[in-house]
TIVEXLO-8646 format. One record per residue: residue number from 1; x, y, z of N, C-alpha, C, O in turn. Coordinates in pm, 1 decimal, padded with zeros to 6 digits. Layout:
N
<rec n="NUM" n_east="X" n_north="Y" n_up="Z" ca_east="X" ca_north="Y" ca_up="Z" c_east="X" c_north="Y" c_up="Z" o_east="X" o_north="Y" o_up="Z"/>
...
This chain:
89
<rec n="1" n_east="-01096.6" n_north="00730.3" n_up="-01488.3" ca_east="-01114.6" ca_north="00781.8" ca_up="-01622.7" c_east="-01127.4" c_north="00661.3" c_up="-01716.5" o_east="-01030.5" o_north="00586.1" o_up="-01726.8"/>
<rec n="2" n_east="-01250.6" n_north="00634.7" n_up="-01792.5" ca_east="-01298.7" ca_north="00553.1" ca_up="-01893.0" c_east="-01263.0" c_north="00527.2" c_up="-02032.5" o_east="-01375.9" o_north="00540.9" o_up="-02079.8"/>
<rec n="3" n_east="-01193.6" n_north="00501.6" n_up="-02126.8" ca_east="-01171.8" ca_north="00484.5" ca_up="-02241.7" c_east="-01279.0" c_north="00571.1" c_up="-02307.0" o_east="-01242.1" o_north="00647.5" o_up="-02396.2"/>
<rec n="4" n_east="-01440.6" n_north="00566.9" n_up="-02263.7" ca_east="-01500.9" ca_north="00625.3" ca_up="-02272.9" c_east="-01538.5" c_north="00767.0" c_up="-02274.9" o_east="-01597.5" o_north="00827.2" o_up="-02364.7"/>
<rec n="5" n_east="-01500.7" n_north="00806.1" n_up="-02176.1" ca_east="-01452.7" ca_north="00932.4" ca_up="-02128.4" c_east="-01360.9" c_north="00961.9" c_up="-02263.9" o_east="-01412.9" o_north="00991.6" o_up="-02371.5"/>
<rec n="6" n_east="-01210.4" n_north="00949.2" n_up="-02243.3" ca_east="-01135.4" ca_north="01006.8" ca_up="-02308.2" c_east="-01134.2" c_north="00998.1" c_up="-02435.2" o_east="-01063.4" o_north="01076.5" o_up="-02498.4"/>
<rec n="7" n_east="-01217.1" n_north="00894.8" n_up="-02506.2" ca_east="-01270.4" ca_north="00927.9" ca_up="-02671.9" c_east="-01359.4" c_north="01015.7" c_up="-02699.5" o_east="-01353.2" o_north="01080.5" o_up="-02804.0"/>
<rec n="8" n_east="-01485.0" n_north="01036.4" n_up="-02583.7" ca_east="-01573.6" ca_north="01186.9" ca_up="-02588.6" c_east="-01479.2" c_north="01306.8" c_up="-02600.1" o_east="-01455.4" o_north="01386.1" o_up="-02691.1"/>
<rec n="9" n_east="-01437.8" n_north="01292.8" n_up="-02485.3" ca_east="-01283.4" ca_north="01439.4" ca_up="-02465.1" c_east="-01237.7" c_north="01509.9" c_up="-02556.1" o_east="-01253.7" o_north="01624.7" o_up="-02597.6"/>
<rec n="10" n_east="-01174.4" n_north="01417.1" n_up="-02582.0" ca_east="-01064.6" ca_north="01421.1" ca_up="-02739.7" c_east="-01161.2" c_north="01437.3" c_up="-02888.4" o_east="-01141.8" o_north="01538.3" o_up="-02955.9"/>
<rec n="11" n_east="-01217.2" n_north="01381.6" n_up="-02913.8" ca_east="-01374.3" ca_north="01424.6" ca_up="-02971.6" c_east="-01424.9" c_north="01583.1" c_up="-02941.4" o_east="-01383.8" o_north="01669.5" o_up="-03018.9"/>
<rec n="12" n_east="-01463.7" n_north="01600.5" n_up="-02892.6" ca_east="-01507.5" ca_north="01728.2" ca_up="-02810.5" c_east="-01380.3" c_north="01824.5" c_up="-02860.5" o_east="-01388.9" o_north="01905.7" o_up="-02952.6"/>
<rec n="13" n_east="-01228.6" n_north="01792.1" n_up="-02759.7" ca_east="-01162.4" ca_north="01882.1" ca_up="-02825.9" c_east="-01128.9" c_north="01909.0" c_up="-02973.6" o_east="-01123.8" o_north="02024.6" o_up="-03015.7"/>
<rec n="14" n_east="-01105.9" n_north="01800.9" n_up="-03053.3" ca_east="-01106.5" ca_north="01802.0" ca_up="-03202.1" c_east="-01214.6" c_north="01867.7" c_up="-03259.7" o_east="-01181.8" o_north="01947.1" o_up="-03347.8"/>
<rec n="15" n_east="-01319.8" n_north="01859.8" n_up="-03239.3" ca_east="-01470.1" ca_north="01972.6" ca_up="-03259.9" c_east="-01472.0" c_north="02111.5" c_up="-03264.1" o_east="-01535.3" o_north="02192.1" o_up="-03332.3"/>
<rec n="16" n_east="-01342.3" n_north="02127.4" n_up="-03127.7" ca_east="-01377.6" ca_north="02251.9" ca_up="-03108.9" c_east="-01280.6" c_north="02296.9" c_up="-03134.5" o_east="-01262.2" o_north="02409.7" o_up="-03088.7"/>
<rec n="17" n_east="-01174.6" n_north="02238.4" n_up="-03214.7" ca_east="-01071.2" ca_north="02280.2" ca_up="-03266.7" c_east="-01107.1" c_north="02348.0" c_up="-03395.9" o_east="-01109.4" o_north="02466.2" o_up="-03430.3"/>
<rec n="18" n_east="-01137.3" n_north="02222.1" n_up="-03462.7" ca_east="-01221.4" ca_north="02279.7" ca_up="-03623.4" c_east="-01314.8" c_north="02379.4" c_up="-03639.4" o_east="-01310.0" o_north="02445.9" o_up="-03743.0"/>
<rec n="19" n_east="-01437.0" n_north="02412.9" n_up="-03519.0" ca_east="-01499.7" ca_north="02491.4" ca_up="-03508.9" c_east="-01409.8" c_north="02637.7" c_up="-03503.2" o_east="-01455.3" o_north="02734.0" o_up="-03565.0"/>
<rec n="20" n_east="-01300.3" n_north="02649.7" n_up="-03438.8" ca_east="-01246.1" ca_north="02798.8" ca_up="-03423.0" c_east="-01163.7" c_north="02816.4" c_up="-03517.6" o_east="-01145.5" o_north="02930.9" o_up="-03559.0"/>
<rec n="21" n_east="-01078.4" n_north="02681.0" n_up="-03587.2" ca_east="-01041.5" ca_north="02750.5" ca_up="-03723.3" c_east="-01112.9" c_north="02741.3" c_up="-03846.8" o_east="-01052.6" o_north="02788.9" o_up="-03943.0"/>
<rec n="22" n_east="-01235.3" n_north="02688.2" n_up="-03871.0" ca_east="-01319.8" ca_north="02725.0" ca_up="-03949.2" c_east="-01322.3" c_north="02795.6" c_up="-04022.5" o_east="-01305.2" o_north="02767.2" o_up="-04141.1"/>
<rec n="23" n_east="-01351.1" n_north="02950.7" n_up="-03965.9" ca_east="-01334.8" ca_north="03054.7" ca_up="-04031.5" c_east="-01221.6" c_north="03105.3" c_up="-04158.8" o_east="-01233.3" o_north="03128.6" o_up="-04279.0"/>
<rec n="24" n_east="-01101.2" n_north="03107.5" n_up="-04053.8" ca_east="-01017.1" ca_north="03129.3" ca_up="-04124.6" c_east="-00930.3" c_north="03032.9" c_up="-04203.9" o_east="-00826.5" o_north="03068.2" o_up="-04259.9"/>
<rec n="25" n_east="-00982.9" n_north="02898.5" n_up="-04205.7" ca_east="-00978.9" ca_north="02815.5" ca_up="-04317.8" c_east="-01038.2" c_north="02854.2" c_up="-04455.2" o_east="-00987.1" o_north="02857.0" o_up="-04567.2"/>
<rec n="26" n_east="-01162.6" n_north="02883.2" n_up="-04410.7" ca_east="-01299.4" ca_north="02886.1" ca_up="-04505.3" c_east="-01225.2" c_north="03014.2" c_up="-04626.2" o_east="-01207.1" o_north="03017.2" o_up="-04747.9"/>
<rec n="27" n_east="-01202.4" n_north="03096.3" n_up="-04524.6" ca_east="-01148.8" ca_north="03246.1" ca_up="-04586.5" c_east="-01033.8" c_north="03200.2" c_up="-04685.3" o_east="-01025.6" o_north="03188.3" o_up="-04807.6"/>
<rec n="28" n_east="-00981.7" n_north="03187.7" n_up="-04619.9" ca_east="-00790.0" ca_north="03148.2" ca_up="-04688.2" c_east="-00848.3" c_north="03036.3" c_up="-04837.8" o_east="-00777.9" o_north="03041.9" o_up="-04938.6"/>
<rec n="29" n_east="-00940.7" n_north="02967.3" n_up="-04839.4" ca_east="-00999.6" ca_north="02859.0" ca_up="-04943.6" c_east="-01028.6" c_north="02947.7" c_up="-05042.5" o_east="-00956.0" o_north="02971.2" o_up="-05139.1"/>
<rec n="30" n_east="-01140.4" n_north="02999.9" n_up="-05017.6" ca_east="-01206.3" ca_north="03071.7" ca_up="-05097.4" c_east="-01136.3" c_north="03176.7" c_up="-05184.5" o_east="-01141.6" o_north="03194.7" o_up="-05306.2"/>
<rec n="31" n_east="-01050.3" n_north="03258.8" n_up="-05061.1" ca_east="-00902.2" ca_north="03386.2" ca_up="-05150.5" c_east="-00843.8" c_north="03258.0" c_up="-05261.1" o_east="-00871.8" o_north="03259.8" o_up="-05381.0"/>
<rec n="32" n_east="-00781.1" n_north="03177.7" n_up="-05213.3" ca_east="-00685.2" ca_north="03094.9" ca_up="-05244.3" c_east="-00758.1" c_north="03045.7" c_up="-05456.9" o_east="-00698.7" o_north="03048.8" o_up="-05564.7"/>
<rec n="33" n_east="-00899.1" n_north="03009.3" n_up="-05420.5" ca_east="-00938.0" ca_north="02999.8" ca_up="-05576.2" c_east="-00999.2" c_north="03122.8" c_up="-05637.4" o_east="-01056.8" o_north="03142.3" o_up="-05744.4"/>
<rec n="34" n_east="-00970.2" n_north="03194.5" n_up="-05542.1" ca_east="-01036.2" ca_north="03314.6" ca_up="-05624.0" c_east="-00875.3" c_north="03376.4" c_up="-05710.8" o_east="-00873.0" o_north="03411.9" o_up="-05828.7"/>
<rec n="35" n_east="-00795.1" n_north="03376.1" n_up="-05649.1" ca_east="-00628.8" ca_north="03417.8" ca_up="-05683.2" c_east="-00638.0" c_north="03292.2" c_up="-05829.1" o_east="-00651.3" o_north="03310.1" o_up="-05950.2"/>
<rec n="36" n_east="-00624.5" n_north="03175.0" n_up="-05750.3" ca_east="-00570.3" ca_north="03049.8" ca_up="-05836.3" c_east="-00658.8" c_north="03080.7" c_up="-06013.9" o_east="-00622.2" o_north="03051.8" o_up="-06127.9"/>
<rec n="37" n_east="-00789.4" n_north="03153.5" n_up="-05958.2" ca_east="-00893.1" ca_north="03168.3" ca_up="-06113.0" c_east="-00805.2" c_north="03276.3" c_up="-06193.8" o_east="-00754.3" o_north="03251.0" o_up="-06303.0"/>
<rec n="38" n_east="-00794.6" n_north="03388.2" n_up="-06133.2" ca_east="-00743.6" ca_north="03474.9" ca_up="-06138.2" c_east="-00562.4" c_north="03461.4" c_up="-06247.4" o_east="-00519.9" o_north="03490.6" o_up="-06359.1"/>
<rec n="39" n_east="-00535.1" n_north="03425.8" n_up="-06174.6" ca_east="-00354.4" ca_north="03343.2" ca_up="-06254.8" c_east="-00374.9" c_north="03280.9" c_up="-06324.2" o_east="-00290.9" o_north="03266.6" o_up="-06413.1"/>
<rec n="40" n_east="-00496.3" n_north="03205.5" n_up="-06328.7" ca_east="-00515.8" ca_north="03108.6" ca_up="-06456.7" c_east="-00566.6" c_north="03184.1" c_up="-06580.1" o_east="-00519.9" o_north="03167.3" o_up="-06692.8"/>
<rec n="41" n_east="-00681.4" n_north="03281.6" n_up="-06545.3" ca_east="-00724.1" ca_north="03343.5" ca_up="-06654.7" c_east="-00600.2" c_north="03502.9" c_up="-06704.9" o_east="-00620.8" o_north="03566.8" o_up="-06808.0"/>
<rec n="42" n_east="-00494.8" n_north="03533.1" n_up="-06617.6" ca_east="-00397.6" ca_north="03632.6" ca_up="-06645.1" c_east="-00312.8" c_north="03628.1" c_up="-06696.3" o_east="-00265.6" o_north="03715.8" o_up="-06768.8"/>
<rec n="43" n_east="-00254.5" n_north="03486.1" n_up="-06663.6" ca_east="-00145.2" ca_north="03400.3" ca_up="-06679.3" c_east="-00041.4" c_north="03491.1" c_up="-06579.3" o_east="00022.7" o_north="03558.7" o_up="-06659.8"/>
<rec n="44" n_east="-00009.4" n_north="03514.0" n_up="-06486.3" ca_east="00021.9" ca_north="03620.7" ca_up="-06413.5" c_east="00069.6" c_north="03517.8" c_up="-06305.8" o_east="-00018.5" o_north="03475.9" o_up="-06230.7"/>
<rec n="45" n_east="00171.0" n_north="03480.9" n_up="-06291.5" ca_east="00221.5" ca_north="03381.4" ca_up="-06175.6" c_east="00331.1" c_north="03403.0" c_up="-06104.2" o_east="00441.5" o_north="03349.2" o_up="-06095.5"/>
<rec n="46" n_east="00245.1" n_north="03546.9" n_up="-06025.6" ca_east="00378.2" ca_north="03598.5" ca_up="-05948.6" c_east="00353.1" c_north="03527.2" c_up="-05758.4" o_east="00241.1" o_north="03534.8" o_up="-05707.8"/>
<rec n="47" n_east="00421.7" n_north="03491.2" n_up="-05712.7" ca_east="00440.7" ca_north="03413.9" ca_up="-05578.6" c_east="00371.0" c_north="03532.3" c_up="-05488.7" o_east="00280.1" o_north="03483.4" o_up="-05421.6"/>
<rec n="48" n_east="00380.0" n_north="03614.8" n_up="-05476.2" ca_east="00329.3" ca_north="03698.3" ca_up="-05360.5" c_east="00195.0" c_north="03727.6" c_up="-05363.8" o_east="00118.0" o_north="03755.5" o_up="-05271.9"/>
<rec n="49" n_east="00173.2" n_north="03715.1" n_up="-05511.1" ca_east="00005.3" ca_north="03710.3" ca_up="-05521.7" c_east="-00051.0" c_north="03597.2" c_up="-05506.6" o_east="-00166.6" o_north="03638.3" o_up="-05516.3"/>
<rec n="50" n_east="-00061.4" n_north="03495.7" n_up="-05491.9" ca_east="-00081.3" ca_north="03395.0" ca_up="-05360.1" c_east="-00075.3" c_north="03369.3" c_up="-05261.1" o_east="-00149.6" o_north="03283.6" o_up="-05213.3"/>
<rec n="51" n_east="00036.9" n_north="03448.4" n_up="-05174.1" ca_east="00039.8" ca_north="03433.0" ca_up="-05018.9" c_east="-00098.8" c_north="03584.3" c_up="-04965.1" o_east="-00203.6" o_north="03578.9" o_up="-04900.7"/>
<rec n="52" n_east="-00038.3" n_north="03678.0" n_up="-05020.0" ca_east="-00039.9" ca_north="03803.6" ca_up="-04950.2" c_east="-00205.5" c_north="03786.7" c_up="-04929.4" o_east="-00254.7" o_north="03763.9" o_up="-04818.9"/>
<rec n="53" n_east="-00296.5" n_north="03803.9" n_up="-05072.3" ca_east="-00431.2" ca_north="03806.4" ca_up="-05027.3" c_east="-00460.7" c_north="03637.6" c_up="-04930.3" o_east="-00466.7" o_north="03682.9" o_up="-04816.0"/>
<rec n="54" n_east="-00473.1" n_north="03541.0" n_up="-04920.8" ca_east="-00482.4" ca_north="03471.8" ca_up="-04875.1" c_east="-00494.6" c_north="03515.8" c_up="-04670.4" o_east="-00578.6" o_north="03515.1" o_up="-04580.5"/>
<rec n="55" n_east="-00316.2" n_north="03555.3" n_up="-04697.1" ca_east="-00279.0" ca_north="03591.0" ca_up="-04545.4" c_east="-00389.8" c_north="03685.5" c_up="-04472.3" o_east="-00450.9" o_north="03665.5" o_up="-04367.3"/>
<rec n="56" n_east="-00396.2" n_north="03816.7" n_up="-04580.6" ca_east="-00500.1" ca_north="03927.5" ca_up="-04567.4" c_east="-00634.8" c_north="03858.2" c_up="-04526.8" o_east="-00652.0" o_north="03876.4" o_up="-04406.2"/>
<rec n="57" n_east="-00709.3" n_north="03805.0" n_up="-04567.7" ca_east="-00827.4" ca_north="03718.6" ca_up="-04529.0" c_east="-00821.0" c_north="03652.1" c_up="-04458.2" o_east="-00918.6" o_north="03657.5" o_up="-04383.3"/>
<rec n="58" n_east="-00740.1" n_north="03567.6" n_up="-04429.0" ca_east="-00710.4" ca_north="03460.2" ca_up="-04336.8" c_east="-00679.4" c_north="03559.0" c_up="-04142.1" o_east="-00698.6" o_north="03510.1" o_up="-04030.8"/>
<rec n="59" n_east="-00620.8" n_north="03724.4" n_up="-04184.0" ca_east="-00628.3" ca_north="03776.7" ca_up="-04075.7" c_east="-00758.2" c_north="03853.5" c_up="-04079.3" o_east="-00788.7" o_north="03875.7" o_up="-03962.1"/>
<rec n="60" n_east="-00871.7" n_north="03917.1" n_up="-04182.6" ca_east="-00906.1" ca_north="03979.2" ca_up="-04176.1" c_east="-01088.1" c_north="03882.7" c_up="-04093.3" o_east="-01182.8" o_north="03939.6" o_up="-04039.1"/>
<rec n="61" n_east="-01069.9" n_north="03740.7" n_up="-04117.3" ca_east="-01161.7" ca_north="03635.5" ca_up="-04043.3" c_east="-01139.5" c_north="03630.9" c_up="-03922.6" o_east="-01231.6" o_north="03631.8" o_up="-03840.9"/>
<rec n="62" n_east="-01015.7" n_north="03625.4" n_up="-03889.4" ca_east="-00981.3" ca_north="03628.3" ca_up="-03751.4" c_east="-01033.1" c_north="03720.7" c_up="-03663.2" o_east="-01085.9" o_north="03684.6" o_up="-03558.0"/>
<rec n="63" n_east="-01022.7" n_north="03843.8" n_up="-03697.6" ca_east="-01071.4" ca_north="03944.5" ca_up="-03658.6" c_east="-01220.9" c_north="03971.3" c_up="-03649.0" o_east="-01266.3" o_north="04051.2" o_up="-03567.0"/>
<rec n="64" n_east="-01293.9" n_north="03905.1" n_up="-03731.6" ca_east="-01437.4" ca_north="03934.9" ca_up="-03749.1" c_east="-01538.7" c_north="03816.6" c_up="-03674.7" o_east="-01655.8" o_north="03829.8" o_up="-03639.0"/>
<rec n="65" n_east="-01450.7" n_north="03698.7" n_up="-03665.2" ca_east="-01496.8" ca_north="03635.5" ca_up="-03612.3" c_east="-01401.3" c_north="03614.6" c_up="-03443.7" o_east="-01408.6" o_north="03504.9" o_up="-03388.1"/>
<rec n="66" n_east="-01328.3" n_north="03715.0" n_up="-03386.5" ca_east="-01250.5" ca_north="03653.2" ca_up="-03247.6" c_east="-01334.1" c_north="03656.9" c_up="-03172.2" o_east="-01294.8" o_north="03590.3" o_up="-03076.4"/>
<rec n="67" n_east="-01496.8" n_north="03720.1" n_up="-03139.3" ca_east="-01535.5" ca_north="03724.7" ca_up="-03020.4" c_east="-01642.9" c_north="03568.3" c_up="-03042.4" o_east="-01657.8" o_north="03495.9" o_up="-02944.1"/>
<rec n="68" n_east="-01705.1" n_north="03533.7" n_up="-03166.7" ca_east="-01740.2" ca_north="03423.3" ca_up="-03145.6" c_east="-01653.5" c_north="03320.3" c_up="-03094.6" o_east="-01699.6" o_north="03245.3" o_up="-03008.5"/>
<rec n="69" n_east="-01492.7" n_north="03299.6" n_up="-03148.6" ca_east="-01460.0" ca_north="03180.9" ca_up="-03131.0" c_east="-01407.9" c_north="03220.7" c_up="-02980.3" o_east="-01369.4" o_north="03125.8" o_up="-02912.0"/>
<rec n="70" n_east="-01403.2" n_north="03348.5" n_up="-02923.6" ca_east="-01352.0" ca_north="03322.4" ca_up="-02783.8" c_east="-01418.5" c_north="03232.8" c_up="-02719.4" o_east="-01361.7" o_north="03137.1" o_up="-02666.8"/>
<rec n="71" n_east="-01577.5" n_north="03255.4" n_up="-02713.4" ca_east="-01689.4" ca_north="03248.0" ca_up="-02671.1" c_east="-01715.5" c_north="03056.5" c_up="-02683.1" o_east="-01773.5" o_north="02991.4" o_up="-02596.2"/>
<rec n="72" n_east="-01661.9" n_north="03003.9" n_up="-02799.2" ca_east="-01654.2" ca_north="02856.7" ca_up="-02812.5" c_east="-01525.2" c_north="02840.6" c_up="-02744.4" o_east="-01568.7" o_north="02798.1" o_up="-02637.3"/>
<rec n="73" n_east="-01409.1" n_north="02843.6" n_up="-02730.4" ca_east="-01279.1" ca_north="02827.9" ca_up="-02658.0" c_east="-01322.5" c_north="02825.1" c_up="-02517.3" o_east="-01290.7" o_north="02745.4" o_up="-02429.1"/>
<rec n="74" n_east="-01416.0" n_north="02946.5" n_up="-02511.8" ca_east="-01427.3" ca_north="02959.9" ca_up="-02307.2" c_east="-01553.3" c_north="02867.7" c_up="-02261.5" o_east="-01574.5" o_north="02862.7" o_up="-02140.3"/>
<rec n="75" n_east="-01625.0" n_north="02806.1" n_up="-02334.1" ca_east="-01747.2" ca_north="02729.9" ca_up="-02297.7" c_east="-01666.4" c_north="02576.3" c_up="-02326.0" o_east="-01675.1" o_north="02489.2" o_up="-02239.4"/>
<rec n="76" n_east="-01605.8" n_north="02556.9" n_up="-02424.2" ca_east="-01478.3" ca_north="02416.8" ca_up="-02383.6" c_east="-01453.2" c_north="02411.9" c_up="-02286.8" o_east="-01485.1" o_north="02314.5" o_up="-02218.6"/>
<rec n="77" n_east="-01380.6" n_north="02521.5" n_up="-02235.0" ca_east="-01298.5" ca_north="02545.8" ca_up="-02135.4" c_east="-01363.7" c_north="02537.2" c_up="-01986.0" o_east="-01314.9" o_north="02485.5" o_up="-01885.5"/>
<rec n="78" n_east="-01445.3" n_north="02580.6" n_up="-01996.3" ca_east="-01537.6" ca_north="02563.7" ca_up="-01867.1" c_east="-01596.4" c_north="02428.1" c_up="-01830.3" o_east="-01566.7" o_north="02373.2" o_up="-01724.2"/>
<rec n="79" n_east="-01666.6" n_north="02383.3" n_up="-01904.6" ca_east="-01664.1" ca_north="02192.0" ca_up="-01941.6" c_east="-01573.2" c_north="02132.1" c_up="-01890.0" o_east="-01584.6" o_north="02058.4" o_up="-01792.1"/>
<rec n="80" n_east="-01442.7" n_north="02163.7" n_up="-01967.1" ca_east="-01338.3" ca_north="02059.7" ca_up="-01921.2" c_east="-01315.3" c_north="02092.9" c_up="-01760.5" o_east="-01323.6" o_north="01991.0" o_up="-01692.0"/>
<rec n="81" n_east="-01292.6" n_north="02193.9" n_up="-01698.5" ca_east="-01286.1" ca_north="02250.4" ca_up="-01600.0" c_east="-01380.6" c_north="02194.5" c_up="-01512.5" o_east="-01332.7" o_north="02195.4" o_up="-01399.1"/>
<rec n="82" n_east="-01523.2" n_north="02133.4" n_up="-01514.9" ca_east="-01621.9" ca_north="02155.4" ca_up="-01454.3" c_east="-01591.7" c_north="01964.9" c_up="-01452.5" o_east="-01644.2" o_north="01896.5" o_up="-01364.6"/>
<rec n="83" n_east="-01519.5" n_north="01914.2" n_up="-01540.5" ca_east="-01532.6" ca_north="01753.3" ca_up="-01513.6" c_east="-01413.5" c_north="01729.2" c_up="-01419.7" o_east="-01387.2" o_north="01615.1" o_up="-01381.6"/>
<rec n="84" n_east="-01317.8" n_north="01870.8" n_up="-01369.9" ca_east="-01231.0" ca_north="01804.3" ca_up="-01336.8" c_east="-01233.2" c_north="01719.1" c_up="-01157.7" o_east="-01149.2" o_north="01637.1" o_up="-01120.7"/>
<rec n="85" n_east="-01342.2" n_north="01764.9" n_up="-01080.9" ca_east="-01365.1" ca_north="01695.6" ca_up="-00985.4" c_east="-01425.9" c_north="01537.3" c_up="-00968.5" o_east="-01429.5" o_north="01475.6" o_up="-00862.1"/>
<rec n="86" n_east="-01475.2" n_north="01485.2" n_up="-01107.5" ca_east="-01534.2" ca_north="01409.7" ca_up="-01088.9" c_east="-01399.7" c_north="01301.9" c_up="-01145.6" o_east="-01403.6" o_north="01179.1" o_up="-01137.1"/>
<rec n="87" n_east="-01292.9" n_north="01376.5" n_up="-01199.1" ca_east="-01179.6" ca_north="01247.9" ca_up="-01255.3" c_east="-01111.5" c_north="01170.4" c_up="-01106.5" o_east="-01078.0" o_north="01052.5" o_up="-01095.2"/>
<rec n="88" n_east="-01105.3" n_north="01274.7" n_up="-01006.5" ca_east="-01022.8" ca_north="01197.8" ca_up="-00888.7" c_east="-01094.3" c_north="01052.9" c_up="-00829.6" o_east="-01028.6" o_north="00989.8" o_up="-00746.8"/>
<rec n="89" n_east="-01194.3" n_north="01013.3" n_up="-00860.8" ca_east="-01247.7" ca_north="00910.4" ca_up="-00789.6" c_east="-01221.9" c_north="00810.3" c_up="-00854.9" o_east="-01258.0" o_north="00699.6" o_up="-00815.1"/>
């Protein structure tokens, strides 16, 4: 195993890390200034109205997007799987 190797790897996995939480980053951002506009223009600065919609989106991405990111998780997964004969030499 190459220095080489394991900076692609690790690369690769970090990629495909960001790629599957993406989504529900993106979501949770977007709630998050849409609330934050929201309190600013209400003046309304109650704590639960910051978590709750956030959480709500942040599960409701998850859901809309689980069969894509399975689909990136199991094609990682198969990769890493598929190099593992060539590490023993």
């Amino acid at each position: 195993m190459t220095p080489e190797f394991t900076l692609s790897f690790t690369r690769q996995a970090l990629m495909t890390a960001v790629q599957v939480a993406a989504p529900m980053l993106v979501a949770g951002l977007v709630v998050g200034l849409l609330v934050s506009l929201f309190q600013a223009v209400t003046q309304i600065h109650e704590i639960s109205l910051t978590f709750i919609p956030k959480i709500g989106a942040m599960a409701l991405a998850a859901y809309l997007a689980a069969g894509w990111m399975m689909d990136v998780l199991m094609q990682f997964t198969r990769e890493a799987f598929s190099l593992i004969p060539g590490l023993g030499g």
